[in-house]
C-alpha positions as CSV (number, residue, x, y, z in Angstrom):
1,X,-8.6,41.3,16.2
2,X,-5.0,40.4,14.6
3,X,-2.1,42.4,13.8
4,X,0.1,40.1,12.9
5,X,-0.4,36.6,12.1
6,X,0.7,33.3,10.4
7,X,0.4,29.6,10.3
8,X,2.5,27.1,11.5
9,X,2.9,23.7,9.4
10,X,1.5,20.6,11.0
11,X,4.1,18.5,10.6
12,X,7.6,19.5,8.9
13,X,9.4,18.4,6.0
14,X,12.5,16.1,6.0
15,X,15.7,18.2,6.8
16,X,16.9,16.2,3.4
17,X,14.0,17.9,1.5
18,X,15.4,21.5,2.1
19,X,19.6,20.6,2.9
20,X,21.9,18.7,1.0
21,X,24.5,17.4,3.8
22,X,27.7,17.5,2.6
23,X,30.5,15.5,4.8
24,X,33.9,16.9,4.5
25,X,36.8,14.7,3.2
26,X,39.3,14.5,6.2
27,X,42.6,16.5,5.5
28,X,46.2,15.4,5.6
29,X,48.9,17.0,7.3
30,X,50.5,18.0,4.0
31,X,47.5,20.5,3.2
32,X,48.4,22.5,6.3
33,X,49.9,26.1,5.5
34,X,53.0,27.1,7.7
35,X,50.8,30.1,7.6
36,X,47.9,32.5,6.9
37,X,50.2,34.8,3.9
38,X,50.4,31.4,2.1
39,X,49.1,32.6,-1.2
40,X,46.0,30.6,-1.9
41,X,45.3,29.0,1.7
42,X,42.3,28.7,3.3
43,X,41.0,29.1,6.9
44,X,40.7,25.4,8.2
45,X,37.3,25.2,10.6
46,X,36.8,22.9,13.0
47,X,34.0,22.6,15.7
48,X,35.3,24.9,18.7
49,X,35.7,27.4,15.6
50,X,31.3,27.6,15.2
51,X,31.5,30.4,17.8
52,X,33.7,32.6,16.0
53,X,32.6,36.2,14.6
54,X,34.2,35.2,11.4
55,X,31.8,32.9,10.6
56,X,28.4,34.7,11.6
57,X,29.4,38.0,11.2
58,X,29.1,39.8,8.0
59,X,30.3,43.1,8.6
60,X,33.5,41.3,10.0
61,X,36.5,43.0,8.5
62,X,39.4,42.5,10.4
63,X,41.7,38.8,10.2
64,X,44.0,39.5,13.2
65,X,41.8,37.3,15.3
66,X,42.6,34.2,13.6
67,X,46.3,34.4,13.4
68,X,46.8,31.3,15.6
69,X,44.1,29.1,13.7
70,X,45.5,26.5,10.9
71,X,45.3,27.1,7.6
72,X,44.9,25.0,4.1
73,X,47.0,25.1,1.1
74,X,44.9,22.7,-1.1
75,X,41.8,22.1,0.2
76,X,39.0,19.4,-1.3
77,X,36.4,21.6,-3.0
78,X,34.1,19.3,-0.9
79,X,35.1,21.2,2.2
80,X,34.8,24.6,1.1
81,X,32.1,26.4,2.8
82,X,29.8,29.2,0.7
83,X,27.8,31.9,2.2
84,X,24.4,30.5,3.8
85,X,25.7,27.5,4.5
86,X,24.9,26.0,8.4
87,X,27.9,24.1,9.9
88,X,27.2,21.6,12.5
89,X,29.4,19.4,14.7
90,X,29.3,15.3,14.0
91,X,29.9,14.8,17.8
92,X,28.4,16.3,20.3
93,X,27.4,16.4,24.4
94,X,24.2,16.6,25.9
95,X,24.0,20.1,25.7
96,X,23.2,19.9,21.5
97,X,25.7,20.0,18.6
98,X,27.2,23.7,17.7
99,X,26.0,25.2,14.2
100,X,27.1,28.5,13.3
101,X,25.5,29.7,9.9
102,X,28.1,31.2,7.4
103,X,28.3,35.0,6.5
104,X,29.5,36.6,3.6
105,X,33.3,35.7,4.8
106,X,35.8,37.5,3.4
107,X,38.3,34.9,4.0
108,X,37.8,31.5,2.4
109,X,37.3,28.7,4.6
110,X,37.1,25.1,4.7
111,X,35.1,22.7,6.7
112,X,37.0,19.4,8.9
113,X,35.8,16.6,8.5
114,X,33.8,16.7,12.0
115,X,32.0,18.9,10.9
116,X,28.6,18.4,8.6
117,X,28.0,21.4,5.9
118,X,24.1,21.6,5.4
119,X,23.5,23.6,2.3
120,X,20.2,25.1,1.8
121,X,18.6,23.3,-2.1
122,X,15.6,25.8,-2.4
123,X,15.1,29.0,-0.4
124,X,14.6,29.3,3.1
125,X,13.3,32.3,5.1
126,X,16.3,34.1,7.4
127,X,13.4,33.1,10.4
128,X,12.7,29.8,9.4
129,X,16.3,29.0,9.2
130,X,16.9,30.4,12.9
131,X,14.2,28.2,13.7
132,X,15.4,25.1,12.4
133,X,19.1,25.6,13.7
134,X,17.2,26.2,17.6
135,X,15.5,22.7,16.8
136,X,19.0,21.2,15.9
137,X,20.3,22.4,19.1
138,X,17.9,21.1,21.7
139,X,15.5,18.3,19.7
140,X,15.3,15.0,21.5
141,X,14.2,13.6,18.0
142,X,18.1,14.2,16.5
143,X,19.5,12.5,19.4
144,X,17.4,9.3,18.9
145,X,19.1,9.2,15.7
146,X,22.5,9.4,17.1
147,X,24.9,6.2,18.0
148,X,26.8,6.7,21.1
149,X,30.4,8.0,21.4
150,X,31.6,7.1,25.0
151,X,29.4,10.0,26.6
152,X,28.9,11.5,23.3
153,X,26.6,12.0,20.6
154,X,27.4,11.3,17.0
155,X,24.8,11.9,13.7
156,X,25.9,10.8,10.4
157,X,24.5,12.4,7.2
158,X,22.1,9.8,6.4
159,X,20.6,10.0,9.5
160,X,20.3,13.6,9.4
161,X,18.4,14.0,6.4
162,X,16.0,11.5,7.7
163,X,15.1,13.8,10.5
164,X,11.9,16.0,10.3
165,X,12.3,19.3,10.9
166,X,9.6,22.3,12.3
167,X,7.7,24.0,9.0
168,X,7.5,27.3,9.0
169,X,5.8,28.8,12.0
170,X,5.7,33.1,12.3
171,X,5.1,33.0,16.2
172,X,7.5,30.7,16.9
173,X,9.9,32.4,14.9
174,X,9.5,35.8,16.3
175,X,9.8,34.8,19.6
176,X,13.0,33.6,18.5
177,X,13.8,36.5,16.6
178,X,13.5,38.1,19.9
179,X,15.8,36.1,22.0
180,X,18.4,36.9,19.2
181,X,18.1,40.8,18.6
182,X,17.7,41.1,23.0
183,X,21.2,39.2,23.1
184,X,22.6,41.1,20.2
185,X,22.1,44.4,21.7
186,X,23.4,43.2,24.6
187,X,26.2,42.0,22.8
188,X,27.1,45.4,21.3
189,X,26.4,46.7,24.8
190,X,29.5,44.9,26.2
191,X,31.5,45.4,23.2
192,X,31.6,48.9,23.7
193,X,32.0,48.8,27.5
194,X,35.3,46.8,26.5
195,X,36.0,49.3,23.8
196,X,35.8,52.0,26.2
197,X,38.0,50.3,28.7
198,X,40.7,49.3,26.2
199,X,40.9,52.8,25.2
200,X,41.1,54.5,28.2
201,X,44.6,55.8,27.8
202,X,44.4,57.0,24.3
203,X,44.1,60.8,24.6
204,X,46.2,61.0,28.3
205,X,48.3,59.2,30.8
206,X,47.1,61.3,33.4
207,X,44.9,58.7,36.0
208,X,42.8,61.6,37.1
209,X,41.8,62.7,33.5
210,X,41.3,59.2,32.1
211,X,39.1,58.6,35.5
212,X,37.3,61.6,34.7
213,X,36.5,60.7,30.9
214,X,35.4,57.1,31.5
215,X,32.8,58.1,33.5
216,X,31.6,60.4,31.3
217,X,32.0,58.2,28.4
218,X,30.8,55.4,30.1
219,X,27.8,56.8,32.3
220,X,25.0,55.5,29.2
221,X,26.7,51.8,29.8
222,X,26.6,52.4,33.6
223,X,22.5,53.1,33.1
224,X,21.8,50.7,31.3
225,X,23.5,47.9,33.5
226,X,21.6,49.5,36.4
227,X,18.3,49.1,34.3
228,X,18.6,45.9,33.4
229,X,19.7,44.5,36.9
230,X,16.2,46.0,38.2
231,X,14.5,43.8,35.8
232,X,16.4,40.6,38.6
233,X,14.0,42.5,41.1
234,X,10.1,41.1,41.0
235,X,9.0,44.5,42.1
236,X,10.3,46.1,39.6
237,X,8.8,44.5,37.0
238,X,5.9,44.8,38.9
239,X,5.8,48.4,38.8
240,X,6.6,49.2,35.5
241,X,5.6,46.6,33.1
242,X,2.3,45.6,34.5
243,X,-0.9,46.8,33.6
244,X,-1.6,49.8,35.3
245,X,-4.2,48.9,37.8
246,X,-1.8,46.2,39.2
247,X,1.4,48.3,39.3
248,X,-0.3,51.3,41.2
249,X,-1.2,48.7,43.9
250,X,2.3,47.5,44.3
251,X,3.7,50.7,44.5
252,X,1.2,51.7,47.4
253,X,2.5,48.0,48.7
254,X,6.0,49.1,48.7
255,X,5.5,52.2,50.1
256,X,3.4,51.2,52.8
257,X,5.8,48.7,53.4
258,X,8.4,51.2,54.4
259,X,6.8,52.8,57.0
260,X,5.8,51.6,60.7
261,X,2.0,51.5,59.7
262,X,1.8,48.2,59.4
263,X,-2.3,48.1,59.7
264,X,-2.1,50.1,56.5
265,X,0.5,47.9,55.3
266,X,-1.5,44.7,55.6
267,X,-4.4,46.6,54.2
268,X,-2.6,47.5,51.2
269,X,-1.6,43.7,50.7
270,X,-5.1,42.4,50.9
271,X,-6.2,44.9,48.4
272,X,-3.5,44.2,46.2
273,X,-4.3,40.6,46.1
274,X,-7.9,41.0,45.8
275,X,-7.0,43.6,42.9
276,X,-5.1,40.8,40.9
277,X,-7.3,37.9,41.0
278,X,-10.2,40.4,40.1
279,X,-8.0,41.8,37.3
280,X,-7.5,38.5,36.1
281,X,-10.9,36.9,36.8
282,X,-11.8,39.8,34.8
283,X,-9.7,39.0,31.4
284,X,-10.7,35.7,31.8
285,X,-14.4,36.9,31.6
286,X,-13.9,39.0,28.8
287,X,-12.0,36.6,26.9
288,X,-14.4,33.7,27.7
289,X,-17.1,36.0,26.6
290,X,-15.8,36.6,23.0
291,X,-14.2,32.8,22.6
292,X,-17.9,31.2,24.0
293,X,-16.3,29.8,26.9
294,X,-18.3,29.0,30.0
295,X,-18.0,27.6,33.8
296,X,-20.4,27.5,36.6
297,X,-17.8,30.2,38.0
298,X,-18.5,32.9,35.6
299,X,-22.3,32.0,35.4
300,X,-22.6,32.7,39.2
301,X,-20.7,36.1,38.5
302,X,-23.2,37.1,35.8
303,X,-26.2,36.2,38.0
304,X,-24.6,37.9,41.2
305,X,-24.3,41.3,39.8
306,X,-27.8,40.3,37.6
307,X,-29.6,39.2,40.0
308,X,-28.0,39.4,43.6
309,X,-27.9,42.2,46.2
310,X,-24.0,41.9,46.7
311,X,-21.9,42.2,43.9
312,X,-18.8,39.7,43.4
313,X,-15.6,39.4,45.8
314,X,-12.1,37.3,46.6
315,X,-13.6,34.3,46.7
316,X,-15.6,34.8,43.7
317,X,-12.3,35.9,41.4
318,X,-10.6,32.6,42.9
319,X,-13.4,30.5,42.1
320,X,-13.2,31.7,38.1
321,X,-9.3,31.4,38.1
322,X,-9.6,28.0,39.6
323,X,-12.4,26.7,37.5
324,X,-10.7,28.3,34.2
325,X,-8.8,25.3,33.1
326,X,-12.2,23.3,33.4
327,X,-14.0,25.7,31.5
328,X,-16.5,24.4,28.5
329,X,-15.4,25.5,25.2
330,X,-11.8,26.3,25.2
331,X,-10.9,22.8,22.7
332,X,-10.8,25.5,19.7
333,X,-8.2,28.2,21.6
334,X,-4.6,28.6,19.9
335,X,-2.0,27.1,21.8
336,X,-0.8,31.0,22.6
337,X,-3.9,31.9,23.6
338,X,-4.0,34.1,26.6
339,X,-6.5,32.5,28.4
340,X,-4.3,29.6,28.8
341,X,-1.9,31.2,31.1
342,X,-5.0,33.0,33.1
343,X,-6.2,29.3,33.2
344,X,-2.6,27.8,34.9
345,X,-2.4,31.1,37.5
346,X,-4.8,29.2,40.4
347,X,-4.4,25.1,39.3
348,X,-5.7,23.2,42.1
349,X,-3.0,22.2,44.9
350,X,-0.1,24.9,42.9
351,X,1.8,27.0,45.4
352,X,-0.3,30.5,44.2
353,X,-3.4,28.5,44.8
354,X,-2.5,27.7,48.8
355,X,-1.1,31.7,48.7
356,X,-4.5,33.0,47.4
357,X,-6.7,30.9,49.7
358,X,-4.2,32.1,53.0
359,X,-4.5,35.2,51.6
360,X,-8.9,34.8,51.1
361,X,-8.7,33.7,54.8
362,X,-7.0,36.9,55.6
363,X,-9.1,39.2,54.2
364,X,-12.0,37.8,55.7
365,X,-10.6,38.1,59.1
366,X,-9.5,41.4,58.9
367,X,-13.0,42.5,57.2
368,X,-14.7,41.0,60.1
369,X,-12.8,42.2,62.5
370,X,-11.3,38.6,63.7
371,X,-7.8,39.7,64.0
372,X,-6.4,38.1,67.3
373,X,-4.0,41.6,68.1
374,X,-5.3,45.4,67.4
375,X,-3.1,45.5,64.8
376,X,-1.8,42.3,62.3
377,X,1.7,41.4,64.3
378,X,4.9,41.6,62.1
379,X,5.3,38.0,61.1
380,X,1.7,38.2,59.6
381,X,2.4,41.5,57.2
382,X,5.7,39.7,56.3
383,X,3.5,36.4,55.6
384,X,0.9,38.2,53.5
385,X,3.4,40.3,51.5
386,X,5.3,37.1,50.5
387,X,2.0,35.1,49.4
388,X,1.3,38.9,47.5
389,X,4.8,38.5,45.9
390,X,4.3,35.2,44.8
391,X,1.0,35.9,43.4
392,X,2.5,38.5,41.1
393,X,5.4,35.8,40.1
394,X,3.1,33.2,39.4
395,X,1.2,36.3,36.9
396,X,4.5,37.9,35.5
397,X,3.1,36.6,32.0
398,X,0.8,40.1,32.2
399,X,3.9,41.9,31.8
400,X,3.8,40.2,28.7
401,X,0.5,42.1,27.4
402,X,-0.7,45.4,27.2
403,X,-3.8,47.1,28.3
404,X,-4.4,49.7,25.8
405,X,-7.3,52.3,25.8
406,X,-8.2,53.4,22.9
407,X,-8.6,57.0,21.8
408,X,-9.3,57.4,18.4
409,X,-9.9,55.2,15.3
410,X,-10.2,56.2,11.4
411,X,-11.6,53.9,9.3
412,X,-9.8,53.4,5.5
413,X,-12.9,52.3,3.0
414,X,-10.0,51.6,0.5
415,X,-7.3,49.6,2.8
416,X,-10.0,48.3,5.0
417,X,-8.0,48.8,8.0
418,X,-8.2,51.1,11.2
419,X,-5.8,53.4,12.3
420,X,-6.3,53.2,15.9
421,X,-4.7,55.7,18.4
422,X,-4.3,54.2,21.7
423,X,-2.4,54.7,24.9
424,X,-0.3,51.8,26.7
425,X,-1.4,51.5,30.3
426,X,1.1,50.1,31.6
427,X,3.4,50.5,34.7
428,X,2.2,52.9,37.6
429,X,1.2,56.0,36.2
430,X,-1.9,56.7,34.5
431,X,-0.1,59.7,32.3
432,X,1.1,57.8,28.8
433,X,1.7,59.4,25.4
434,X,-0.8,58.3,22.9
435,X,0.4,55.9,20.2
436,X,-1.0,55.0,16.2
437,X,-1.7,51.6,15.1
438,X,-3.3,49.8,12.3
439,X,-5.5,47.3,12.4
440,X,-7.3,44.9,9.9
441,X,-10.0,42.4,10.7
442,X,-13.1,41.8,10.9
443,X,-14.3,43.3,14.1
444,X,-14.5,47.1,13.9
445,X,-12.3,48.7,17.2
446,X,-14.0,50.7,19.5
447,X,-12.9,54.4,20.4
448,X,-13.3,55.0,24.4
449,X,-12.9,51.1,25.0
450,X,-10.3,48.9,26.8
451,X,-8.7,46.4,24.7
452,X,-5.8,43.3,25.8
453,X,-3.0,42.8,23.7
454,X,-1.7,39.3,23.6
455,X,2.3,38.2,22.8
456,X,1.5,38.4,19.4
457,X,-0.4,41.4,19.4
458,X,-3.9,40.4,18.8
459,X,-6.3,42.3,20.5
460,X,-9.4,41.6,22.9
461,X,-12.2,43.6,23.9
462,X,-12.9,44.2,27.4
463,X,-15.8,45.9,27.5
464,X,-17.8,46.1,29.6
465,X,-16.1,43.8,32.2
466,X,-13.5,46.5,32.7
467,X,-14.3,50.0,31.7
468,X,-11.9,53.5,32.2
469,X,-12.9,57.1,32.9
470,X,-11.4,59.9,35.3
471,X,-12.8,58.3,39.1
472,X,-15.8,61.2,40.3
473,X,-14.5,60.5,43.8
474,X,-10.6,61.3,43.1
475,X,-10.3,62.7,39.8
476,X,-7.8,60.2,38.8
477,X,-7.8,58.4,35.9
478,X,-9.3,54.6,36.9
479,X,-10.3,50.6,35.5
480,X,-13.5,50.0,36.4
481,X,-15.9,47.3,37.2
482,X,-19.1,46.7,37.3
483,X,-20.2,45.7,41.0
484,X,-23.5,45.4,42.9
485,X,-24.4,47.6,47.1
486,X,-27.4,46.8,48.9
487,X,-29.1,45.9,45.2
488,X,-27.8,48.9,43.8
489,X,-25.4,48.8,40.4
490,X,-22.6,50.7,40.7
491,X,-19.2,50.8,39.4
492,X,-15.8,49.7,41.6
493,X,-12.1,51.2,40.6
494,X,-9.5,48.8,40.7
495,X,-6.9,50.7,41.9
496,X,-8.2,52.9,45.2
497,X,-11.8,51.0,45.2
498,X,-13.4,54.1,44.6
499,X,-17.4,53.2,44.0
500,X,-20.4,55.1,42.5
501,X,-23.3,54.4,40.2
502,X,-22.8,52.8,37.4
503,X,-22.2,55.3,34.7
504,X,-22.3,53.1,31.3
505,X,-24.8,51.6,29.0
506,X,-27.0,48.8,30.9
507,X,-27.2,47.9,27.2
508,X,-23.6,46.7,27.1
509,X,-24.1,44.9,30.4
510,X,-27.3,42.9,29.1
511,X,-25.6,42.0,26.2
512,X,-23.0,40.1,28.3
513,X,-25.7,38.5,30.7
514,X,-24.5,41.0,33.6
515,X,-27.7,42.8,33.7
């Protein structure tokens, strides 16, 4: 099911097909203004100039920045830049050429002659443009077109419009879109944390009231730095941006952690590893499911909770993380696919593969009671925790996707689309507000189900791998799977382990091959 969506070209066109590269004459010291107020001049741009404001900044209005720059009396109409115009630097190090892409500037300028102007001959989208100039920047292809300058790069304009640039693609470009508007806020972030700071004298010269209003002025700016420096903390994002399940058991981790129980500590470890690879095993089930992907793995889950008196466990989830990338019929999966990053979580020989089998032996022990000490010493709760921390490193890509219940959807005849109310289960607290979305497709979305939102917002059912309700042992609200007691089906929370007969439609579990 696809909210957004788009298709990316399989091979691009020639940069010369959609740029004509203009080089810049060079310019003689006679064209050089003794200053700015020259009536007439121009702004003279050069390559360490690409960076400047005045050049990507459209709502740029002052000029007092750019009072030590040189300026041009009479310069060659071949080096006059115009509005949508990309500037790019001849020579270059190994870190890619600069490009700035020209705003409406209210200042005429005029490119040097190190400097290549790349004007745009048929109309490209703002996102495909972004995308191009990131390709510029970093493309090994460019640089095998370059001859060497000492330790430097240089492309000439035949050269560069032999190179073959990326065709349009939406989810590449809205990733980068991304990057962009996250360092533009920041950006404007600092910008007024400077503003603040230059100005902290205007309205007194008394110290303690200038003290007193930049803390108030500044206390937003303060939050916000202490908000994003969380984000440098694994934990963190642990606790608030994965799915719910997942971040409940890491907050009981941490908290456990604290104290001197460290029996309960170590518990809460091995539950909190055994709740992510059965998370995970679980999407990957799902997702195989509705893709028609298949492994001896997931077979032997279906027939163990089919068929078998015990229902599945650690080393099960393992065995279908490990056997993912393996798995029959995944050929025909997007590149962004999600069940390409549950397939890399346990490759063979990776350091979260050795953590989860440590952490397999470990639970086995203490289940069995084969613990050497009465209770797990200090070194082996600080072992556990660190293979549990690496585990959730290794999956960060989760906090990339949302689990979503659904709570409502209206069908429009007319618009055939959904609008689907939902609530975002993310972080560790079951308590969301409920969202609207809409939704077009084929597949009609289900009211009461579990769904997985990919990067690009596509959405997966989950049913009836995972399930939710309010838990009948804790009245909490709880992710459910199905699991098998002594022969008997029952139903197993993922966040507390909470367990009681199952209470949905053997239908749906038939339907699957779990029944």
């Amino acid at each position: 099911m696809t909210l957004t969506g788009g298709q990316a070209s399989a091979s691009g066109p020639l940069l010369g097909d959609l740029f004509q590269v203009i080089v810049p004459h060079p310019i003689k010291p006679a064209e050089f203004a003794a200053s700015r107020r020259v009536e007439g001049c121009v702004r003279f741009l050069r390559p360490w100039n690409l960076d400047s404001p005045f050049i990507v900044d459209p709502d740029h209005s002052g000029d007092s920045d750019f009072d030590d720059d040189q300026w041009l009396t009479d310069a060659p109409p071949e080096n006059l830049v115009q509005a949508g115009d990309v500037l790019m630097s001849q020579v270059f190090g190994h870190r890619g050429p600069r490009l700035s892409l020209v705003g409406q500037i209210r200042i005429p300028a005029a490119a040097a002659h190190t400097l290549l102007i790349l004007r745009p001959v048929v109309p490209i989208d703002p996102s495909h443009l972004r995308l191009i100039t990131a390709f510029l920047r970093s493309s090994p292809q460019l640089r095998a077109l370059c001859s060497m300058l000492k330790d430097n790069f240089r492309i000439t304009a035949s050269a560069l419009r032999s190179l073959r640039v990326p065709g349009w693609d939406d989810a590449l470009s809205a990733a980068l879109g991304e990057l962009d508007s996250a360092g533009s806020q920041m950006a404007r972030w600092h910008q007024e944390a400077e503003g603040l700071a230059d100005n902290v004298f205007r309205d007194t010269e008394d110290p303690v009231q200038a003290r007193r209003s930049i803390i108030r002025a500044g206390q937003l700016i303060r939050l916000r730095a202490d908000a994003a420096a969380q984000l440098d903390d694994p934990g963190y994002i642990a606790r608030t941006r994965f799915p719910y399940p997942l971040a409940q058991r890491w907050r009981e981790v941490e908290a456990r952690m604290s104290t001197d129980d460290r029996d309960r500590a170590y518990k809460a470890v091995l539950d909190a590893a055994e709740a992510l690879l059965g998370f995970c095993a679980l999407l990957v089930a799902s997702l195989a499911q509705e893709a028609g992907i298949s492994s001896k793995a997931l077979r032997s889950l279906k027939n163990k909770i089919s068929a078998q008196p015990g229902g599945p466990g650690f080393g099960d989830w393992t065995r279908i993380l490990q056997q993912a990338a393996s798995a029959t019929g995944t050929a025909g999966l997007d590149a962004d696919h999600p069940f390409h990053d549950l397939a890399a979580l346990l490759v063979e020989g990776s350091d979260a593969d050795q953590a989860a089998a440590r952490l397999a032996g470990r639970r086995n022990n203490h289940a069995h009671g084969r613990a050497n000490e009465p209770l797990p010493s200090a070194g082996a709760l600080a072992e556990a925790f660190a293979d549990l921390a690496l585990l959730f490193e290794r999956a960060r890509f989760l906090a990339d996707w949302s689990l979503l219940h659904v709570t409502s959807v209206n069908w429009d005849r007319l618009s055939a689309s959904e609008t689907v109310g939902y609530r975002r289960l993310t972080g560790d607290h079951p308590v969301v507000p409920t969202a609207t979305m809409v939704v077009t497709g084929a597949d009609r979305i289900e009211a009461g189900s579990l769904y997985l939102a990919d990067r690009d917002q596509n959405l997966h059912p989950l049913r009836p791998f995972l399930t939710c309700e309010i838990c009948e042992a804790c009245s909490s609200w709880s992710i459910f799977h199905a699991d098998k007691e002594n022969g008997q089906l029952i139903q197993r929370s993922l966040e507390h382990g909470h367990n009681y007969p199952y209470r949905g439609t053997e239908a749906a579990l038939r339907a699957v091959g779990l029944r």
